[in-house]
C-alpha positions in Angstrom: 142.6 -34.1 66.9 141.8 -37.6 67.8 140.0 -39.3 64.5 137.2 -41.5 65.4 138.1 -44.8 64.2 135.6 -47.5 64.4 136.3 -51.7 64.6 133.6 -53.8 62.8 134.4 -57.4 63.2 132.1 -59.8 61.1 131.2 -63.1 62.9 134.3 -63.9 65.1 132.7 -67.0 66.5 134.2 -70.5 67.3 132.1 -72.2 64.7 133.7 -70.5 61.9 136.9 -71.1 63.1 139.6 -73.5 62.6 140.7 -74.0 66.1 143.0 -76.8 67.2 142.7 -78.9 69.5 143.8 -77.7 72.8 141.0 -74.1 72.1 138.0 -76.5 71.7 136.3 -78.1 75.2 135.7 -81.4 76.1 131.1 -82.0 75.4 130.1 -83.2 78.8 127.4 -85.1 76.6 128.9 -86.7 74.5 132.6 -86.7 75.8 134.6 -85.9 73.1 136.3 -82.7 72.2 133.5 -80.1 70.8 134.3 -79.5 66.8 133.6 -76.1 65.3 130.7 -77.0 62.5 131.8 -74.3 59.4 135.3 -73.9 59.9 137.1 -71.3 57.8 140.6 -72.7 56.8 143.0 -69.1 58.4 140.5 -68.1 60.6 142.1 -68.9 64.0 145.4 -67.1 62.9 143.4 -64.2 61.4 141.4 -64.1 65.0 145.0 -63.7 66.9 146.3 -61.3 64.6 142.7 -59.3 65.0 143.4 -59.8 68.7 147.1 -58.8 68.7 145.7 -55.3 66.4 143.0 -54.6 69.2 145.1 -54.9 72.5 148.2 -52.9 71.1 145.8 -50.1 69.2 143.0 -50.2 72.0 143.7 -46.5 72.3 143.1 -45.5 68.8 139.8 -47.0 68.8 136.9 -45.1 69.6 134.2 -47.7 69.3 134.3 -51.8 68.5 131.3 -53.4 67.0 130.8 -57.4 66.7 128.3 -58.9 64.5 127.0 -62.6 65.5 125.5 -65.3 63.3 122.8 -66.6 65.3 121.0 -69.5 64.3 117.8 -71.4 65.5 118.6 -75.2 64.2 115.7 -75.5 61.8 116.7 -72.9 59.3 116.0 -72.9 55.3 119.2 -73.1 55.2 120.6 -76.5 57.4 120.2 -79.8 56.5 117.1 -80.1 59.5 114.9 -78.5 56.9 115.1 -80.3 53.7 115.1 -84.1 52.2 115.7 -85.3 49.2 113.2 -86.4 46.8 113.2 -89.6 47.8 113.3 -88.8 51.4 116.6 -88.7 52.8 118.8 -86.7 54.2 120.7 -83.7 52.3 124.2 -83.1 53.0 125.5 -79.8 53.9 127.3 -77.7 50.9 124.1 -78.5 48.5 123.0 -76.1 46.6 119.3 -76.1 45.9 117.3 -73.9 43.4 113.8 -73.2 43.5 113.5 -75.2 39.9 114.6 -78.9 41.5 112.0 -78.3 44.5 109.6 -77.9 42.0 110.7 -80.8 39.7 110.7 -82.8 43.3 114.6 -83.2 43.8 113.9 -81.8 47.5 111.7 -80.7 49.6 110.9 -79.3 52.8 110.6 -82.1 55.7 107.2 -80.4 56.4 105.0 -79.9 53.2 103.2 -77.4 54.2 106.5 -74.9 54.2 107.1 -75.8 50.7 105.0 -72.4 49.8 106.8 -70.4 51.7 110.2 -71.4 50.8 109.8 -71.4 47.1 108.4 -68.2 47.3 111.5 -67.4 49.2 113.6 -69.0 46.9 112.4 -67.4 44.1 113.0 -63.8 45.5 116.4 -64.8 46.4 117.7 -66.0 42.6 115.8 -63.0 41.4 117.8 -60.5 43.6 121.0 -62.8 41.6 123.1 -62.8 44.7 122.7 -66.0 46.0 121.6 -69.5 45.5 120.2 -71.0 48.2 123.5 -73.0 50.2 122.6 -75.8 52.6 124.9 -75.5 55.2 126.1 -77.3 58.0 123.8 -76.5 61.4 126.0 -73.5 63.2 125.8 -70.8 65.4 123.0 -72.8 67.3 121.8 -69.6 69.5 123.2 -70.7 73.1 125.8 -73.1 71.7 129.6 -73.0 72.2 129.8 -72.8 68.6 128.3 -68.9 68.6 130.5 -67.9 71.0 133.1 -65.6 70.1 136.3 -66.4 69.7 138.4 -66.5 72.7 141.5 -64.1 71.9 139.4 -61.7 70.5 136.6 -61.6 73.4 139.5 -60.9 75.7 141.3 -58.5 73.5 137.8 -56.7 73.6 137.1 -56.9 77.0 140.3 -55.3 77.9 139.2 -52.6 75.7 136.3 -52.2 77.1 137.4 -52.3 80.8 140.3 -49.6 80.0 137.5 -47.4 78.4 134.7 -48.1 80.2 132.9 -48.7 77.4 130.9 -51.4 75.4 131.3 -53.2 72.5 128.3 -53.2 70.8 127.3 -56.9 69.5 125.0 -56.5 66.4 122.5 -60.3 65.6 121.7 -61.7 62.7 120.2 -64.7 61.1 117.2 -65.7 63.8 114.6 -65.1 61.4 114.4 -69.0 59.9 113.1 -68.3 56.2 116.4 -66.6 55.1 119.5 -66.0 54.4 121.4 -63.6 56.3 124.9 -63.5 55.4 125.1 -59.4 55.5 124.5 -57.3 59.3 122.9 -54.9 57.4 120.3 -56.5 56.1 118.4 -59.9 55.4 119.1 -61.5 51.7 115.2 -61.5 51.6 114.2 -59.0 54.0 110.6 -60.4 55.3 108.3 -57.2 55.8 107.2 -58.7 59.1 110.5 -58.9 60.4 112.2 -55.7 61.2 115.6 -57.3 62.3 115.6 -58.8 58.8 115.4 -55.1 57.3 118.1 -52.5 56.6 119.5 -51.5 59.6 120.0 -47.7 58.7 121.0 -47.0 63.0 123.9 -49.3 62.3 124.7 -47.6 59.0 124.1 -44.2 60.0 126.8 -44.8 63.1 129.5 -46.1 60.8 129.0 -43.6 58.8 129.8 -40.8 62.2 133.6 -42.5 61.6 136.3 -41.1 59.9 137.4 -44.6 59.2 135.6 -48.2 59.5 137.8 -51.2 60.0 136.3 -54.5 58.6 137.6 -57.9 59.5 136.1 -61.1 60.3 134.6 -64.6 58.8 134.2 -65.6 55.9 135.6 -63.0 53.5 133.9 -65.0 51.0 130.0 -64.6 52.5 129.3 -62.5 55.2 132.4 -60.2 55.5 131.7 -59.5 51.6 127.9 -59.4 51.7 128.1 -56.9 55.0 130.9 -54.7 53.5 128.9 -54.4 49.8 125.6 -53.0 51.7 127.7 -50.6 53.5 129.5 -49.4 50.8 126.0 -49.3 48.8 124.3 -47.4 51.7 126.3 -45.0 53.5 124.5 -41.8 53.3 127.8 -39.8 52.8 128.9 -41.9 49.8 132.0 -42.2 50.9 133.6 -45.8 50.4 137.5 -44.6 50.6 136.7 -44.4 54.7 136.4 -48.2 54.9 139.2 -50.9 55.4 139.4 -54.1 55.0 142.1 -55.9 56.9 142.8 -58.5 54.7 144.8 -60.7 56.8 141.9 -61.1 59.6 139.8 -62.6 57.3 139.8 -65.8 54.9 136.9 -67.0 52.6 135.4 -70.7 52.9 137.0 -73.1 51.3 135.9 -73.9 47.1 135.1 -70.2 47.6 138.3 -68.7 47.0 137.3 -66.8 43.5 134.5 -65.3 45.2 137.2 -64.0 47.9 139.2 -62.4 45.5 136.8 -60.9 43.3 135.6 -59.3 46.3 138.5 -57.3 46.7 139.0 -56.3 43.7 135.2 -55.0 43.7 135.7 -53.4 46.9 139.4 -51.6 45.6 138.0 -50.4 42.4 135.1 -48.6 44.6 137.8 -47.1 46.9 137.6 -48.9 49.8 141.1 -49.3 51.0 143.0 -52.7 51.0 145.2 -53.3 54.4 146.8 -55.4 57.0 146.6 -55.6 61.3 150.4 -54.3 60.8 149.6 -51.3 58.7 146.4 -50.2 60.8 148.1 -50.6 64.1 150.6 -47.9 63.3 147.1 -45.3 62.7 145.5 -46.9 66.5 148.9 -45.9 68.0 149.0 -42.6 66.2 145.4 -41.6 66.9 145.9 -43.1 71.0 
């Protein structure tokens, strides 16, 4: 009996990616060649091995899912929102805590957010997850940098044309007063916000699989923080049903603890530790 294998892939998207030169466009604009803004040292050769494991197991796959960061530019968490104390411009890969806004090391560019985002920031070191991480502006919604990532769209495509089928794209990250580093839910969920909330559809789908395939960008953020909540939520408990393909997926660089104590998290729950090789051989078996 065929198994029905599901394909999760976290944020393959050009901004994350370390794509050389001859992948990335000229900017009409500006004339010089575009430059993904986060890229993820490993991420272009994990995307071509992800590519390589989805047209040669396109068979064995009974349903493909892509999550996509997507970003309006003023975000709590890009450099357009804050200033320093003394009012200039913070650099991405700051860390800010809600005790040096309120001892005046930064603050929002317009006061009148500032309630807002400490009370933001305050829910978010409570939950002990996160500290709030300026970041550089990416995944601008309509940008080149949001775009997937062009070996995998057309590996997908081809999977979808050959099964007439579609692969479902999942957003996150519009809402602009948080985080949203996991597809399944919001760091901060704001009550007003359902697409900040748990997404139990989502949950309750991957759960329908006999085994869910994770790869993607970053290991280290969203790849980890989407692969926790699922293996927190899925109604049937059972965690050993979910894969990680550890070489499609890298973790941002100075975050490479993080990457690894993410595994071993994951491992000692059950989930199951593999590669594009070792999965390719279960597509071709269940084609």
């Amino acid at each position: 009996m065929k198994r029905n294998i599901q394909l999760l892939i976290i944020d393959p998207q050009n901004d994350f990616c370390d794509l050389p030169a001859d992948w990335r466009p000229i900017d009409p604009v500006t004339g010089h060649v575009t430059s993904p803004a986060l890229p993820v040292a490993g991420a272009h050769a994990d995307m071509l091995r992800l590519a390589k494991l989805i047209r040669e197991g396109a068979s064995g796959l009974s349903a493909i899912g892509v999550t996509l960061d997507s970003h309006h530019r003023l975000h709590i968490a890009h450099p357009t929102f804050w200033k320093t104390g003394a009012g200039e411009a913070v650099e991405p890969f700051t860390p800010i805590t809600a005790a040096q806004v309120r001892h005046g090391d930064y603050a929002p560019k317009d006061l009148s957010m500032l309630p807002r985002a400490l009370a933001y920031m305050d829910e978010l070191e409570r939950r002990g997850r996160y500290t709030l991480m300026v970041w550089p502006v990416h995944c601008e919604i309509g940008s080149w940098g949001h775009n997937v990532h062009p070996a995998v769209k057309a590996a997908y495509n081809l999977w979808e044309d050959s099964r007439l089928a579609m692969v479902q794209k999942i957003s996150k990250g519009s809402n602009p007063w948080t985080e949203h580093y996991s597809a399944m839910q919001a760091e901060v969920p704001d009550e007003d916000d359902p697409a900040t909330q748990l997404n139990r559809v989502l949950i309750a789908s991957l759960d329908r699989a006999d085994q869910i395939v994770i790869a993607g960008e970053a290991s280290s953020h969203c790849v980890k923080a989407t692969t926790e909540h699922i293996v927190d939520k899925l109604p049937s408990g059972r965690s050993h049903k979910v894969v990680l393909l550890t070489d499609c997926m890298s973790p941002v660089g100075g975050f490479e603890a993080q990457h690894q104590a993410f595994l071993d998290d994951m491992a000692s729950r059950g989930v199951v530790l593999s590669t594009g090789a070792e999965i390719l051989a279960t597509l071709v078996s269940n084609a």
